[in-house]
C-alpha positions in Angstrom: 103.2 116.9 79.5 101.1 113.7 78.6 99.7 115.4 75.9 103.2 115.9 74.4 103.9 112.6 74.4 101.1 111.4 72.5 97.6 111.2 75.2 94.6 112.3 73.0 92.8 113.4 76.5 93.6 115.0 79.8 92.1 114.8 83.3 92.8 117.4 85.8 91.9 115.9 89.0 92.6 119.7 90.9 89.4 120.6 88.8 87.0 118.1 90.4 86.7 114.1 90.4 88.7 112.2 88.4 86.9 109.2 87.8 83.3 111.5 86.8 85.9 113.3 84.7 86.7 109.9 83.1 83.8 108.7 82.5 82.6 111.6 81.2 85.1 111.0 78.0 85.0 107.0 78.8 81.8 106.0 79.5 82.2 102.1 79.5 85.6 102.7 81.4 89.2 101.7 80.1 91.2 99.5 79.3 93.9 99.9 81.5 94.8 102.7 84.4 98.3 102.9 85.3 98.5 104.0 89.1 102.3 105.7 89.0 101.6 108.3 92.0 101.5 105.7 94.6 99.1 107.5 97.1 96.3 105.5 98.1 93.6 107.8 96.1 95.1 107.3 93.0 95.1 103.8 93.8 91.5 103.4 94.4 90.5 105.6 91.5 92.6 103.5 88.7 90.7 100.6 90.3 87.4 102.7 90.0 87.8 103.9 86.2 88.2 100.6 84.8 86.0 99.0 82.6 84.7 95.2 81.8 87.9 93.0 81.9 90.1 96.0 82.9 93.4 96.4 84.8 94.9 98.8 87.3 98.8 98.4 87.3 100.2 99.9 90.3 103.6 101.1 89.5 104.0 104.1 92.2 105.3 103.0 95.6 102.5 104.2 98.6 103.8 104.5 101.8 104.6 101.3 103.9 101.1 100.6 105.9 99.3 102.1 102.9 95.9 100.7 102.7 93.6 100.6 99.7 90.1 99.9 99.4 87.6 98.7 96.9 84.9 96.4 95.7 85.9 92.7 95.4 83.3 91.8 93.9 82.9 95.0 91.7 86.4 93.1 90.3 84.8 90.0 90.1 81.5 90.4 88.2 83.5 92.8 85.3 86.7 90.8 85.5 88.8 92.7 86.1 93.0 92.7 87.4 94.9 94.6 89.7 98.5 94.5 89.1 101.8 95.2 91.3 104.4 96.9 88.4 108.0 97.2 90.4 110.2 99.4 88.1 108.2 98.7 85.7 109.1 95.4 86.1 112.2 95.4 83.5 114.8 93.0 83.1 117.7 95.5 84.1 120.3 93.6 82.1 118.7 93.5 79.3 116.1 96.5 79.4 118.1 99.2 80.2 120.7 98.9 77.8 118.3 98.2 75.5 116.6 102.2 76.5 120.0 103.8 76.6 120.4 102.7 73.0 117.1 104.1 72.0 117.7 106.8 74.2 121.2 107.9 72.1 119.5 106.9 69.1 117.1 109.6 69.4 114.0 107.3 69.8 113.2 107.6 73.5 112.2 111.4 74.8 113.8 111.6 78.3 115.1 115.2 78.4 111.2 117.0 78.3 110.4 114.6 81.4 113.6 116.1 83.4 112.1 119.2 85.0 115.0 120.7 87.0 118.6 119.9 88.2 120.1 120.1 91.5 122.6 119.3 93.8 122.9 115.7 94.6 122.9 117.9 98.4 119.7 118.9 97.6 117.8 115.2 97.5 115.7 115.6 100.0 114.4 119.1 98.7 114.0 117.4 95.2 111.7 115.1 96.7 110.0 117.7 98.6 108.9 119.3 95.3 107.9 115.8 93.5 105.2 115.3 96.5 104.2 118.8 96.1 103.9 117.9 92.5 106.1 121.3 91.2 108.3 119.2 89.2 108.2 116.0 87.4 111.6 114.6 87.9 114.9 116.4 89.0 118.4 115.0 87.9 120.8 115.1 91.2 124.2 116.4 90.0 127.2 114.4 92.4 
């Protein structure tokens, strides 16, 4: 799907470990890893992939207790950031009307990222199958 929406690369992280993966296309590490699982691994591997003044923004919401670990001083000595991104961290006044209007205007792709419908009954099995990772987001119908 990324690769639809512009990524020039992809990592599969079922085939193996993500960050070698990485840095087998990256070398010197990026720029910026964006974290939008929310499990603790994929925490500490956006952390692990950066490179020198680098940031990992967390946008994905771990469990409450979650625990992460890394390197402080790893962070330190290649200055780099790790930053908390809550909703993306919009202004919801402005922002989303601002992405419905680019959404109607034919500017935003939304539809390709909506991989099934159900029941607004069926939540909790729609949740089920984004932690299973078998669909990428499901629109609950009232």
């Amino acid at each position: 799907m990324a690769l639809q929406f512009g990524a020039t690369d992809r990592i599969d992280a079922s085939q193996g470990d993500a960050v070698a993966q990485l840095r087998e296309l990256i070398p010197d590490g990026v720029d910026y890893a964006f974290d939008a699982i929310g499990r603790t691994t994929t925490t500490e591997q956006s952390i692990q992939m950066l490179g020198l003044g680098g940031a990992a923004v967390i946008v994905g919401l771990p469990p409450t207790g979650a625990r992460a670990s890394f390197e402080p001083l790893v962070l330190a000595e290649a200055d780099q950031r790790i930053l908390g991104s809550n909703y993306g961290s919009v202004r919801p006044s402005i922002d989303v009307p601002a992405l419905v209007d680019r959404y109607m205007d034919g500017q935003l792709k939304i539809d390709p990222l909506i991989s099934g419908r159900r029941p607004l009954s069926e939540a909790a099995a729609a949740l089920d199958d984004l932690e299973a990772g078998s669909a990428l987001r499901t629109l609950l119908i009232p």
